[in-house]
MARBAMI-779984 format. One record per residue: x, y, z of N, C-alpha, C in turn; residue number from 1. Coordinates in steps of 0.02 Angstrom, whole numbers, plus 32768, in hexadecimal, padded with zeros to 4 digits. Layout:
N
<atom n_x="X" n_y="Y" n_z="Z" ca_x="X" ca_y="Y" ca_z="Z" c_x="X" c_y="Y" c_z="Z" pos="NUM"/>
...
This chain:
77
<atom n_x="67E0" n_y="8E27" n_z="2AD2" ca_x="6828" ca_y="8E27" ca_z="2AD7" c_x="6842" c_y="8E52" c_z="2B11" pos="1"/>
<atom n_x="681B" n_y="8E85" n_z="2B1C" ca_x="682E" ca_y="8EB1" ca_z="2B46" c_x="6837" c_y="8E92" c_z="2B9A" pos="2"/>
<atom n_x="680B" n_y="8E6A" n_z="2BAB" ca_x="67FD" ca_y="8E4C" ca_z="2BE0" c_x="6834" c_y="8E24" c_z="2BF8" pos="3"/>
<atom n_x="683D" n_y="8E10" n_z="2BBF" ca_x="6879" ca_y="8DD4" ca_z="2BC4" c_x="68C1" c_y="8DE6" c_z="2BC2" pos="4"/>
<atom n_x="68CC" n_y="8E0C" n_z="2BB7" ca_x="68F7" ca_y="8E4B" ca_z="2BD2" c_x="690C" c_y="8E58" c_z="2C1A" pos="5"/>
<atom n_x="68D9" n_y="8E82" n_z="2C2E" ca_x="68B8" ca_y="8EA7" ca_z="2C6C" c_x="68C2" c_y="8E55" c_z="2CA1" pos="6"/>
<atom n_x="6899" n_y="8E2B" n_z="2C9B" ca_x="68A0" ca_y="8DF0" ca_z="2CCC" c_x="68F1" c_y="8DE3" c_z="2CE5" pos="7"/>
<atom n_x="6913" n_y="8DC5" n_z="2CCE" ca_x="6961" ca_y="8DC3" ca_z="2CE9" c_x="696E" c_y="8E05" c_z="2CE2" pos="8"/>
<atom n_x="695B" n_y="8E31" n_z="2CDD" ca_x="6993" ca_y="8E79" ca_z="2D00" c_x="6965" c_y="8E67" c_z="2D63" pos="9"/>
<atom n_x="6919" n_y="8E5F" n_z="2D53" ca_x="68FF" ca_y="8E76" ca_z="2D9A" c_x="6919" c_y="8E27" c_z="2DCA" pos="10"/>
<atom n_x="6934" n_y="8DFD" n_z="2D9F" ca_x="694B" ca_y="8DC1" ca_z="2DC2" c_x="698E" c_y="8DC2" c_z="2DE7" pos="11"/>
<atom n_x="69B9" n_y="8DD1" n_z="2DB4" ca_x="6A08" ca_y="8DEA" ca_z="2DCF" c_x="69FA" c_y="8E2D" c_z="2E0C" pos="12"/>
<atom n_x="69C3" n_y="8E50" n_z="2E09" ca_x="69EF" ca_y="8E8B" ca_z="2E30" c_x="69D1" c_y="8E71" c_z="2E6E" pos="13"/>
<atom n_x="6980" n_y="8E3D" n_z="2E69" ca_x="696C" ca_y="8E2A" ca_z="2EBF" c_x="69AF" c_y="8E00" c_z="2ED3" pos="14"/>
<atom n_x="69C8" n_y="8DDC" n_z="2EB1" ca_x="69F6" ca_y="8DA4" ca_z="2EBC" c_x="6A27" c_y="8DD5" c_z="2EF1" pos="15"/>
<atom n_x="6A50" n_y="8E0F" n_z="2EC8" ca_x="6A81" ca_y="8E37" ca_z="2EDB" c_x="6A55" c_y="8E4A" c_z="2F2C" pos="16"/>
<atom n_x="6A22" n_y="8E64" n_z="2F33" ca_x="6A03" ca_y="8E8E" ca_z="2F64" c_x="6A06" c_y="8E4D" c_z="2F9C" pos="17"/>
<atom n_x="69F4" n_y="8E0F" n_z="2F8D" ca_x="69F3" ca_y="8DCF" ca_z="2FA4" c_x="6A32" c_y="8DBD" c_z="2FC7" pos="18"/>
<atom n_x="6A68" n_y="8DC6" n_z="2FB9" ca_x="6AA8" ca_y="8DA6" ca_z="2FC6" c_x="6ADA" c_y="8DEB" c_z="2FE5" pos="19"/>
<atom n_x="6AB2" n_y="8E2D" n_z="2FD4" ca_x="6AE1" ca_y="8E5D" ca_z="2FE6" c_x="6AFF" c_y="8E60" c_z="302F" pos="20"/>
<atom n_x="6B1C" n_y="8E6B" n_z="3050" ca_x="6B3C" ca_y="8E75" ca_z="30A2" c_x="6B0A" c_y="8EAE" c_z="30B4" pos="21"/>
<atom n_x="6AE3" n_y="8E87" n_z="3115" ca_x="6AC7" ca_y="8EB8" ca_z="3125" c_x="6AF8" c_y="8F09" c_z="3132" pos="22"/>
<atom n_x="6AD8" n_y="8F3C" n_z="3120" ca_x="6B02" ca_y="8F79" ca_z="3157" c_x="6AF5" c_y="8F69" c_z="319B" pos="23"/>
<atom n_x="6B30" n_y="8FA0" n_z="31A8" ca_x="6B38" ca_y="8F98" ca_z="31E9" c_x="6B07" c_y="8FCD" c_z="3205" pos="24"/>
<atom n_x="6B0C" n_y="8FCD" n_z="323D" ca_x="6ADC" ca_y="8FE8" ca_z="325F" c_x="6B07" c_y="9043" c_z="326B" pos="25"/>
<atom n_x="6AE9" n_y="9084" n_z="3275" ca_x="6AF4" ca_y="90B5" ca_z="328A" c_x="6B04" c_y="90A3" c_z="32CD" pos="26"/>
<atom n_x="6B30" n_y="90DE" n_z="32F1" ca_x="6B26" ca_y="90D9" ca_z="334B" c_x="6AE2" c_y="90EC" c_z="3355" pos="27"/>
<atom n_x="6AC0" n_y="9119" n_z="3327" ca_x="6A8A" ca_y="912D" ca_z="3355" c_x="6A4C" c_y="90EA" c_z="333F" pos="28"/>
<atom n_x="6A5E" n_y="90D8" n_z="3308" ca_x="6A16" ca_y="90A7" ca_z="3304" c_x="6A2C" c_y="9069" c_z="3342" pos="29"/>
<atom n_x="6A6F" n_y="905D" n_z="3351" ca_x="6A7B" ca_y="9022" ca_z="337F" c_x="6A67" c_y="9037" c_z="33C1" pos="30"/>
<atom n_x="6A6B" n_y="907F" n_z="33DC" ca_x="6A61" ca_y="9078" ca_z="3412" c_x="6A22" c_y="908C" c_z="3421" pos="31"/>
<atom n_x="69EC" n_y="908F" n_z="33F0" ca_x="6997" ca_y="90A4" ca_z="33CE" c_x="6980" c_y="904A" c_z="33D4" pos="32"/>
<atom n_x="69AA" n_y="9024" n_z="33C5" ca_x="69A6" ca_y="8FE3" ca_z="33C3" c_x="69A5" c_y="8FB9" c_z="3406" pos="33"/>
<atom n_x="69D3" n_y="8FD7" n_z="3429" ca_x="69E9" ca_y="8FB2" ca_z="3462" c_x="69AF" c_y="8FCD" c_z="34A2" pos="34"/>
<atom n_x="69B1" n_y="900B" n_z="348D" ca_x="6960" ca_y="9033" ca_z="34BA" c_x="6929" c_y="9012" c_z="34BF" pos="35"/>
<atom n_x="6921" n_y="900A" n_z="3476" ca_x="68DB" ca_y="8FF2" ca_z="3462" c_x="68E8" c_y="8FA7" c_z="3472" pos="36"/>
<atom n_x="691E" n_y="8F73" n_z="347F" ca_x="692C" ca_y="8F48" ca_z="34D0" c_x="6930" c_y="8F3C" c_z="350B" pos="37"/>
<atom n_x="6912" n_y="8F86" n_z="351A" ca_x="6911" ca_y="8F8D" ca_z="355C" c_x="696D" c_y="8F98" c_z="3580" pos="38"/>
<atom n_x="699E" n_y="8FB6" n_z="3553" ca_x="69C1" ca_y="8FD5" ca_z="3571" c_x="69D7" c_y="900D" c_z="356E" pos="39"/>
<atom n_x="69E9" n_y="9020" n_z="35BC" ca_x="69E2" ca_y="9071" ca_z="35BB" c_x="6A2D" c_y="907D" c_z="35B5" pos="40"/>
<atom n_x="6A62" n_y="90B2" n_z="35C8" ca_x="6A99" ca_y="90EB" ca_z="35C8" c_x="6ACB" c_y="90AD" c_z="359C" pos="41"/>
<atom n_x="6AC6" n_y="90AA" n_z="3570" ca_x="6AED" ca_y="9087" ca_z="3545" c_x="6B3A" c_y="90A3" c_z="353A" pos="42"/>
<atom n_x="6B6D" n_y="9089" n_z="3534" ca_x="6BA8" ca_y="90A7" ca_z="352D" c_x="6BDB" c_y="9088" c_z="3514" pos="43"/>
<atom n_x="6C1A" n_y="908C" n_z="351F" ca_x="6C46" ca_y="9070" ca_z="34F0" c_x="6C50" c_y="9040" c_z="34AD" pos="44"/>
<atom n_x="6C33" n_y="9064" n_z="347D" ca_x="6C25" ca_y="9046" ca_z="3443" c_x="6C55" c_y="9026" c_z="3421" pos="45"/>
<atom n_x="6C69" n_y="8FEE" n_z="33F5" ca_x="6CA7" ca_y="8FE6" ca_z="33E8" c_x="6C8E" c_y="8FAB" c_z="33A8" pos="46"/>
<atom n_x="6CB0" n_y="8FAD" n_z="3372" ca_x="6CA1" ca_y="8F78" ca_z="3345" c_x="6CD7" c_y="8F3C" c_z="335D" pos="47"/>
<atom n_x="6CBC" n_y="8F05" n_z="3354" ca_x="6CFD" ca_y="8EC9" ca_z="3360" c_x="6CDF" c_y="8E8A" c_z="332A" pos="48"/>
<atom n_x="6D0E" n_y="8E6E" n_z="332C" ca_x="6CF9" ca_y="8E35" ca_z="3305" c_x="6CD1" c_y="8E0B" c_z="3315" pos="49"/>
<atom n_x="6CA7" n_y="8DFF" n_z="3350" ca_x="6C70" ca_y="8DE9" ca_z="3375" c_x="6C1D" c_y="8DFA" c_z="3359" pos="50"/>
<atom n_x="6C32" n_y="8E51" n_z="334A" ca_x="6BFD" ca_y="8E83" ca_z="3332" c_x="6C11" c_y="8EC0" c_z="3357" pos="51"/>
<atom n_x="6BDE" n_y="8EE4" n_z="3368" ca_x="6BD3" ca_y="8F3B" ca_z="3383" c_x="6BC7" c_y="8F20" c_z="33C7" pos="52"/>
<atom n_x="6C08" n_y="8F2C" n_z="33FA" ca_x="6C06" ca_y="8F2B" ca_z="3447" c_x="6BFC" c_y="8F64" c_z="345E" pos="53"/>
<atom n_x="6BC9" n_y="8F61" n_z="34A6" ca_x="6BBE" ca_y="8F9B" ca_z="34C9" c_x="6B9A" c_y="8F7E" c_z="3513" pos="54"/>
<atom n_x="6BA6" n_y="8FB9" n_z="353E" ca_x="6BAA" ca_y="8FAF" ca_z="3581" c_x="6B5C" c_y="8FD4" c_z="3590" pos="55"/>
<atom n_x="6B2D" n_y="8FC6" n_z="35BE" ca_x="6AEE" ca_y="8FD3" ca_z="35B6" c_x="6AD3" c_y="8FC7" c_z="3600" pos="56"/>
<atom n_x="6A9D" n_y="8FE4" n_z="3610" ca_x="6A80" ca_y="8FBD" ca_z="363C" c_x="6A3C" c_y="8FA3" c_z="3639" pos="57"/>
<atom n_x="6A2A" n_y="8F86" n_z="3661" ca_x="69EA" ca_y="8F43" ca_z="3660" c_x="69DA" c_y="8F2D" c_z="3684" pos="58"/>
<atom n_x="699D" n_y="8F48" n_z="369B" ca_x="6987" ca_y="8F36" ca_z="36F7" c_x="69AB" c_y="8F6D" c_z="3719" pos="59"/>
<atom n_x="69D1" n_y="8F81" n_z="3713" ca_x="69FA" ca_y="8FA9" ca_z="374C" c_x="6A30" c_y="8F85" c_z="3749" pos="60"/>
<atom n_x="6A5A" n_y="8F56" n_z="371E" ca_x="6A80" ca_y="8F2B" ca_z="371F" c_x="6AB2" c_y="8F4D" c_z="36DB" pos="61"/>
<atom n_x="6B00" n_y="8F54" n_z="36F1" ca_x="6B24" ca_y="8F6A" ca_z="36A7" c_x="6B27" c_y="8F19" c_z="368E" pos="62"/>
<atom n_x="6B1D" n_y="8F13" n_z="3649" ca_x="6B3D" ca_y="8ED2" ca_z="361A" c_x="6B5E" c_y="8EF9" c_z="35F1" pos="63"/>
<atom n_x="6B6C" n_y="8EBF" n_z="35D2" ca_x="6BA9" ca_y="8ED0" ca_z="3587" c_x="6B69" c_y="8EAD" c_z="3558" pos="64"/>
<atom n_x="6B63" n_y="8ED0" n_z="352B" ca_x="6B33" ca_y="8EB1" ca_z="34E7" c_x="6B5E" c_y="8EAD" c_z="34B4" pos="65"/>
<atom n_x="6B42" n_y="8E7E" n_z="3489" ca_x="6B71" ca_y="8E82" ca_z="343F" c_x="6B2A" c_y="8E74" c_z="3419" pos="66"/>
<atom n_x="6B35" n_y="8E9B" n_z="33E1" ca_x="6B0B" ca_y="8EA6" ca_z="33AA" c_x="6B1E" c_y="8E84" c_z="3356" pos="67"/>
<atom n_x="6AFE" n_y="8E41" n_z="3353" ca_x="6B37" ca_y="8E36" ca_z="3313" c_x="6B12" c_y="8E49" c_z="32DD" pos="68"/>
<atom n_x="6B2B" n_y="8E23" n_z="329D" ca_x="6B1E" ca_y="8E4B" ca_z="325C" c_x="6AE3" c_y="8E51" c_z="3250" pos="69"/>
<atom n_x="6AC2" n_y="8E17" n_z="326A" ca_x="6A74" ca_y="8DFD" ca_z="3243" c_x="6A47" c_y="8E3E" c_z="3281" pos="70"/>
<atom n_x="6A69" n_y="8E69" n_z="32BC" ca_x="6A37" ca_y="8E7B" ca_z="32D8" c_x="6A24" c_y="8E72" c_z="331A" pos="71"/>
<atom n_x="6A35" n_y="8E29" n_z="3334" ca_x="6A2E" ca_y="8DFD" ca_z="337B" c_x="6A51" c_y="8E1F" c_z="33A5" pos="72"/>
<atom n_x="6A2A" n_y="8E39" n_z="33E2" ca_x="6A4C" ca_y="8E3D" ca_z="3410" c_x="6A68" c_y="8E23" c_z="3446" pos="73"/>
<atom n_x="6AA9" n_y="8E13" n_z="345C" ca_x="6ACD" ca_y="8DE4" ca_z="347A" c_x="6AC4" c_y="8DFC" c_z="34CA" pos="74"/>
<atom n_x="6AC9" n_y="8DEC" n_z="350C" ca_x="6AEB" ca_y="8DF7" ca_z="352E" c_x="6B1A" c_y="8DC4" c_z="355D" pos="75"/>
<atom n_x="6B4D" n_y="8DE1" n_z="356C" ca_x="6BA2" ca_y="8DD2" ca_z="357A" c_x="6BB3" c_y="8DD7" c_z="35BB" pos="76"/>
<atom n_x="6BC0" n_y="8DB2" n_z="35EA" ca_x="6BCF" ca_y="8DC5" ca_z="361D" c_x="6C27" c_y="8DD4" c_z="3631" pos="77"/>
């Protein structure tokens, strides 16, 4: 009996863990993120409805990146 119990509690809460909204990212894990992309002096951070915008460089080149929910990094010209 006990089992049968225990099974839908451990079903509902993967479900919940399953469907929950990723977090968002810290500044420092995004720009730990964007490094570990190979971009360096990262700056103007800004949330928008796009995702987490920021100004970066790459190659020796400034872009605009956008970072959306799932993680992907965008870049914007």
């Amino acid at each position: 009996m006990w089992t049968r119990n225990i099974s839908p509690t451990i079903l509902c809460l993967a479900l919940l863990v399953a469907v929950a909204p990723a977090r968002a990212l810290t500044q420092q894990e995004l720009v730990a993120k964007l490094e570990a992309a190979g971009y360096t002096k990262v700056s103007d951070i800004k949330s928008t409805g796009e995702g987490t915008v920021a100004k970066a460089l790459k190659d020796g080149k400034e872009v605009r990146v956008v970072v959306d929910s799932s993680g992907q990094i965008k870049e914007q010209n």
